[in-house]
N, C-alpha and C positions, 0 to 999 in steps of 0.2 A: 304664817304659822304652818309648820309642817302637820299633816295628817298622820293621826294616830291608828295603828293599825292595831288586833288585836289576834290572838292564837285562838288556837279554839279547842278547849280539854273537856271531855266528859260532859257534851251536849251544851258548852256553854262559851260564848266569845267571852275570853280574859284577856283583860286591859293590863295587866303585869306581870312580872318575872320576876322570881327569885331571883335570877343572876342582873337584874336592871329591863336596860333596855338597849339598842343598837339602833343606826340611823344609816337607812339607805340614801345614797344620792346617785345622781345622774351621770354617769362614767365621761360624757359627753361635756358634761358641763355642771360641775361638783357645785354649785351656785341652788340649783335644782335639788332639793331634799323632795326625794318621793314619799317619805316617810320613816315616823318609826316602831319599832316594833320589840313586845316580849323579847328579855332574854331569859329564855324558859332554864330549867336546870332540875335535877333528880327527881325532886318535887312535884313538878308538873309531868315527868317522864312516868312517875308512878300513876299518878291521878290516871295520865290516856291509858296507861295500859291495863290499868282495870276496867276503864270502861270498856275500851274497846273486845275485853274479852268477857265482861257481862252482856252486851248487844252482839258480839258475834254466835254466841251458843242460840240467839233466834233468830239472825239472819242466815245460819247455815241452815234453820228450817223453811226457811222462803223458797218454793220449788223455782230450781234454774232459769226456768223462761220468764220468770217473774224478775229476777233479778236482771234480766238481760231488758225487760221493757224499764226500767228503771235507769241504766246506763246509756237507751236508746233516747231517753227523755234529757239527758245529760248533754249528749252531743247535738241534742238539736238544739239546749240550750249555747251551747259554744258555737253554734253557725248563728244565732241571733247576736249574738255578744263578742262574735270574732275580730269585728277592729277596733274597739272599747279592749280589746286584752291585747289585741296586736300592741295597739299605743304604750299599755303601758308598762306590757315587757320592753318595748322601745326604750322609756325613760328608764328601764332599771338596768336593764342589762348592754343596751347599743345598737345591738345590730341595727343595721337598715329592715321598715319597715315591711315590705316586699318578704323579708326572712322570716321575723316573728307572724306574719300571716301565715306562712309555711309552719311553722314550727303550730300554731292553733290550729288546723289542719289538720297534720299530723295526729293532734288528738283526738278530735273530728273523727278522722279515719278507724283511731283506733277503739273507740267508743263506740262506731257501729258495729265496726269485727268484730268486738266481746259480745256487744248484744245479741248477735246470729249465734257465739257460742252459748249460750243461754238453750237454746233449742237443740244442740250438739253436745257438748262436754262426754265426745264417747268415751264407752270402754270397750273392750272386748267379749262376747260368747264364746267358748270354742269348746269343741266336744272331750266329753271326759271319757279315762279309759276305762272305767266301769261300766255296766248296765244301768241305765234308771237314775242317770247321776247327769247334774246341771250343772255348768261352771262358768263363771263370767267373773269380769272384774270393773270397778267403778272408779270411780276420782272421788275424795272426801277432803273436806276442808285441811288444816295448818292447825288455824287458830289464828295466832294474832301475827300479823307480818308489819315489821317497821322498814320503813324505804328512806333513806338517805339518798337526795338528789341534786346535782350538780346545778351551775349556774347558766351555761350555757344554750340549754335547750327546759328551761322552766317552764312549760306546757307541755311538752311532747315527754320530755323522758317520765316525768310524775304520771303521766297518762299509761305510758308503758307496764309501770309497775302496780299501781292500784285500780284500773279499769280490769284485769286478768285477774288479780289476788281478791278484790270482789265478786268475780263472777263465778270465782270457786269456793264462796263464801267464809272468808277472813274477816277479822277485824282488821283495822290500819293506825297505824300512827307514824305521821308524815313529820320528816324532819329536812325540810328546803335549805339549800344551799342557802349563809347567809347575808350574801350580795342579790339575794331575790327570792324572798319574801315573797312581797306584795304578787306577784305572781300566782303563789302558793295558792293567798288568802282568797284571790280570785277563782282558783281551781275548787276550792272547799265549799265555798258560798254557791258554784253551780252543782255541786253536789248533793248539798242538802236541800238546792230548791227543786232538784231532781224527784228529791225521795229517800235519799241512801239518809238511814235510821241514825239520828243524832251521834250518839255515844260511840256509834262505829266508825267513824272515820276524825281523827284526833290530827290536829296541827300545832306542833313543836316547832315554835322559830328557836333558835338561839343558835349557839356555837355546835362543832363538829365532837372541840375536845370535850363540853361539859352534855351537851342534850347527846350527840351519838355517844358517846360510854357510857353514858346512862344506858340507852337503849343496846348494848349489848353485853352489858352485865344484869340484865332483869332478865330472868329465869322465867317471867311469865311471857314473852318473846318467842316466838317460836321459829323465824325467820326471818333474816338480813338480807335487802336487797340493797347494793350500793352500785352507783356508779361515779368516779374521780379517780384520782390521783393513785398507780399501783404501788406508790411507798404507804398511803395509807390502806389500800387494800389487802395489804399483805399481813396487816398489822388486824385489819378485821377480819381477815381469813383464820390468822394463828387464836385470837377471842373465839371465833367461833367452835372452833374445833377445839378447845378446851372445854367449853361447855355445850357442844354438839346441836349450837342450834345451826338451821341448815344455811348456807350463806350464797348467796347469787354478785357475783363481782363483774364489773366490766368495766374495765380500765386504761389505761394509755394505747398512743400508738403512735406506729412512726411508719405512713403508709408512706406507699411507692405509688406513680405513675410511667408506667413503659411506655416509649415512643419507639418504635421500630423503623426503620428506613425507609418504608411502603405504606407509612400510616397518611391517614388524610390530616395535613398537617395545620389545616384552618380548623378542624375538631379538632383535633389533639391542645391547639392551643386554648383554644376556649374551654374544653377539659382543664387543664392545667389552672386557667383565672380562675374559676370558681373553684376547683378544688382547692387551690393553695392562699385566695388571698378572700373566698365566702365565709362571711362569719369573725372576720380577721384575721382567720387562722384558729380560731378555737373551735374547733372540733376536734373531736378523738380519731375523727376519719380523716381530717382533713390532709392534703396534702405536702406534704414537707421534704419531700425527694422527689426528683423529676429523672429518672434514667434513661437517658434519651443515646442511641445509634451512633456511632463515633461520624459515619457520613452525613450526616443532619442536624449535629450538635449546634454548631455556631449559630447556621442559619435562622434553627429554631429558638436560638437563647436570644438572636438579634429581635424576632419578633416578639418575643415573648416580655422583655426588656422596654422594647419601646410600650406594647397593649398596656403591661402592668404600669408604665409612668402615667399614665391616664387616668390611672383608676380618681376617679374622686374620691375626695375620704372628709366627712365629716359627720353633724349632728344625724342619726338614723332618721329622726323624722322628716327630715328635710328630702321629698321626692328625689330631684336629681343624683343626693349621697349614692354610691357605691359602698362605702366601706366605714363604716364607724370604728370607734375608739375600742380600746381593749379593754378588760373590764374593772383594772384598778390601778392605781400608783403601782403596786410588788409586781401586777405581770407585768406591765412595762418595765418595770427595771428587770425583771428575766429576761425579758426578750431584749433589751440595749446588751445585757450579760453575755447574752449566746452570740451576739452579732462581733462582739470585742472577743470572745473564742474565736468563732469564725476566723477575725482576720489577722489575731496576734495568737495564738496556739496553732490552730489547725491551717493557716497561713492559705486561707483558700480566696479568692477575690468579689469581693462585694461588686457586682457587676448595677446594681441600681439599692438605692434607700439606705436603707440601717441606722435611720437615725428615729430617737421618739422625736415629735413636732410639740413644741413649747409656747409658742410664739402666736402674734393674732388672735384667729378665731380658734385656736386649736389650747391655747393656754389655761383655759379650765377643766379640759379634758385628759383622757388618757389615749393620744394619739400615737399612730406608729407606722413610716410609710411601710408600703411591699417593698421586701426587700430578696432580692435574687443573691446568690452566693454560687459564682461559677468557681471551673479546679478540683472540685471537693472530692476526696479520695474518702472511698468507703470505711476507712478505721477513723474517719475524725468526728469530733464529739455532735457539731453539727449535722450529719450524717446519720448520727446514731440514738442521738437525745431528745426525748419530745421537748419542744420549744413549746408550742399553743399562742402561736402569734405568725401575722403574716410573713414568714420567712421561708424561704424554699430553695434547699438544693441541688444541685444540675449535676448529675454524675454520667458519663461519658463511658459507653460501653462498645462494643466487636460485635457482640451478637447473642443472640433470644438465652442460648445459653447460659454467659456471663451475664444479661439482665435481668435474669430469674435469681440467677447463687447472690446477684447483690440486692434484690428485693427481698429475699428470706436470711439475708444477714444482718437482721435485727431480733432484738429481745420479744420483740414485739407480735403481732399476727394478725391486726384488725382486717385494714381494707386495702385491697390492690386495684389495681387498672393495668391495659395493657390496650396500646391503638395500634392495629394493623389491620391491613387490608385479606391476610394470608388465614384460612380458617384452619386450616393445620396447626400455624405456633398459636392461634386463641384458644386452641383447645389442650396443648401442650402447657400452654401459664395454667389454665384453670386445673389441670391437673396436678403441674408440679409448686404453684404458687404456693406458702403457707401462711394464708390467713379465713378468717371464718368469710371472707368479703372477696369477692374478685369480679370485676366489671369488665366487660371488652366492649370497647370504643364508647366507655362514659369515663367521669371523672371519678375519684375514691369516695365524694358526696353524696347523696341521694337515697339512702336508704327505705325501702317501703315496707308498709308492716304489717304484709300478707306472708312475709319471707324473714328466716330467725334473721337476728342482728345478733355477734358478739363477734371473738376473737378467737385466736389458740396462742401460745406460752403466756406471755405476763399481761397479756391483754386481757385475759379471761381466767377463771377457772372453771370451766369448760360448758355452761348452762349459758344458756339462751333469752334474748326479748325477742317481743314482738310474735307475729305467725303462733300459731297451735302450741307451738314447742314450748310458748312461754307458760301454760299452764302446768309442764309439768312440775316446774319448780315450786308453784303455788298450791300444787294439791300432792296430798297421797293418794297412792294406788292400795285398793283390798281386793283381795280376792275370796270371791264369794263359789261356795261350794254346795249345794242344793241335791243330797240324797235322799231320792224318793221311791226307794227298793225295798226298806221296813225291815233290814238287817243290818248287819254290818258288813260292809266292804271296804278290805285294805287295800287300797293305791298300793303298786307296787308287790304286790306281795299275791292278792289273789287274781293272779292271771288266766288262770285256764276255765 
């Protein structure tokens, strides 16, 4: 009997959905029903967002430090509870367990950096050009912020967007990717054993097309934080801007890793595994171009080729796995898609993998080996198209020059790399690189979250996670003016 999960609207778990219900299963091995859960729809979208902005107008009176021991009390719940959530991000979403650790972590992290902003959330003082006259500026709440969140990093990305939009005191109404759920319901329940006040923070399971247009056609919404797909972000960017609620997007990528002729080529490679085949390949950062030195190429595609045949690849919870399954039947059929472009359009050469694994122990899963694609000329679709699956590849460059004009010759702008030994050209990429991410001698992975996360062109529209910078999307700025001269004085005007 699969276990019934339930959402949680205006201070209360609901066992049903207007639109039904939906069933998560095991990506590894569809046998495994993790659960099922609400399929929420307008109805329940209305319900949170009243509540959430009934309990947000008295949690924006809870003074900031208060709210930040409250968030502090959160993460420590997630460091009691971190391989009880590792596990069962494992069963819903894949990856090897070693990652979902990282990914609970991640929020861990950022649960306590919000909490110290709780005793910070500055503003600015700065002198006025009158006599007798006070000027500062403060950070004040939103209102109500709903966050739409992707399936591949279900702990950390939710963490990104509601541990910051709470501590500048928002309400929330959370709407989880809906290949992981159960992740969500786990994030809410340490929430509210936290502290954080019932009715303020709302969990919307269901669909993107029926619970997210709900949520960005309600006028009582005051901000859109999304991160997926930029054909759907473009579509909630054009929503928002008709009805001017503020919108936070972070979306596709098609990062690059430079290999330069002098780079340390045992890093570079191990760069390369985890950037391109961690996680499967589904990251936004993840690696999917490998630009490597026209004197180094082979060499490094021989090593690179054999490392990647090794990879193990099976059940995530299985210790020795490397690499788990993708996260449904349709990406894997994208990713078979791009690999049959690869080699019959863009006529480039599958130098290892390209096939899904059907067979054995991989036949209930959603498996897919690494697959390398040497030849590949910078106008082919492969080259150019986020895939979001273990594919990667190999483009053959002269020099720093030509490996920089074909690392910024994408739509895109997340996360770069570049391995050389030379600190002259590491400071020439990080200069002339275009994206929000640029690492010398690490892989495009790893991002920490004392420092912004996003992108520049269709990656981003131009606001930030993570680090300080995430609040500013989450709060307004006032500027506050304080004359204490017992006349009047015009700005501008009475100068002398």
């Amino acid at each position: 009997m699969a276990k019934k999960f339930k959402a949680f609207i205006n201070g209360k778990w609901v066992a049903t959905g207007s639109e039904g219900k939906t069933t998560n299963v095991n990506p590894a091995n569809t046998d495994d029903v993790v659960g099922t859960f609400p399929a929420c729809g307008v109805k329940e979208v209305k319900a949170a967002v009243r509540a959430a902005r009934e309990a947000q107008k008295k949690w924006a009176l809870v003074p900031a430090p208060k709210r930040g021991e409250i968030i502090k009390r959160a993460g420590d719940l997630m460091v009691k509870k971190k391989n009880e959530i590792a596990k069962l991000m494992t069963r819903e979403m894949g990856k090897i367990l070693i990652e979902t650790q990282g990914d609970v972590q991640e929020g861990i992290d950022t649960a306590y950096y919000m909490a110290g902003e709780g005793r910070r959330l500055f503003g600015d003082t700065v002198p006025c050009e009158l006599p007798n006259k006070f000027g500062m500026s403060a950070r004040c709440p939103l209102g109500v912020c709903g966050m739409i969140t992707p399936w591949n990093f279900p702990m950390a990305i939710p963490t990104w967007k509601i541990f910051p939009a709470l501590m500048c005191g928002n309400g929330i109404v959370f709407k989880p990717a809906t290949d992981t759920p159960a992740t969500a319901v786990k994030y809410v329940e340490i929430l509210l054993e936290a502290g954080i006040p019932p009715k303020l923070i709302n969990l919307v399971t269901g669909s993107g097309r029926i619970v997210g247009n709900a949520m960005l056609e309600h006028p009582d919404i005051d901000a859109i934080s999304f991160t997926g797909s930029t054909e759907v972000g473009r579509r909630i960017a054009a929503r928002c801007g008709e009805t001017l609620k503020r919108c936070s997007l972070e979306m596709g990528g098609k990062n690059a890793q430079i290999v330069m002729d002098d780079a340390d080529l045992d890093l570079a490679l191990e760069g390369a595994l985890w950037g391109a085949f961690g996680t499967t390949g589904q990251r936004c950062t993840a690696t999917s171009r490998l630009i490597v030195h026209k004197k180094i190429v082979k060499k490094f595609t021989a090593r690179l080729v054999e490392a990647a045949s090794k990879i193990r690849i099976g059940d995530g919870l299985v210790k020795t796995t490397q690499m788990g399954p993708l996260i449904n039947k349709s990406q894997q059929d994208v990713v078979a898609e791009y690999v049959r472009i690869g080699i019959e359009e863009d006529k480039a050469t599958p130098a290892l993998g390209g096939r899904a694994l059907k067979k054995g122990k991989f036949k209930k899963g959603f498996f897919f080996e690494p697959t390398i694609f040497t030849n590949v000329k910078r106008n082919m679709r492969i080259a150019r198209e986020e895939i979001f699956g273990p594919v990667v590849a190999i483009i053959a460059v002269k020099d720093l020059d030509e490996a920089i004009d074909v690392l910024n010759d994408t739509e895109y702008g997340l996360s770069s790399s570049i391995y050389t030994r030379n600190v002259n050209m590491a400071f020439r990429a990080i200069r002339d690189i275009d994206a929000g991410i640029t690492y010398i001698n690490g892989p495009t992975i790893g991002a920490e979250i004392q420092l912004p996360f996003g992108g520049v062109k269709n990656t981003g529209n131009g606001h930030r996670e993570s680090s300080h910078t995430v609040l500013d999307f989450f709060s307004e700025w006032k500027a506050v003016y304080v004359d204490y001269s017992g006349r009047l004085q015009r700005a501008q005007i009475d100068t002398d």
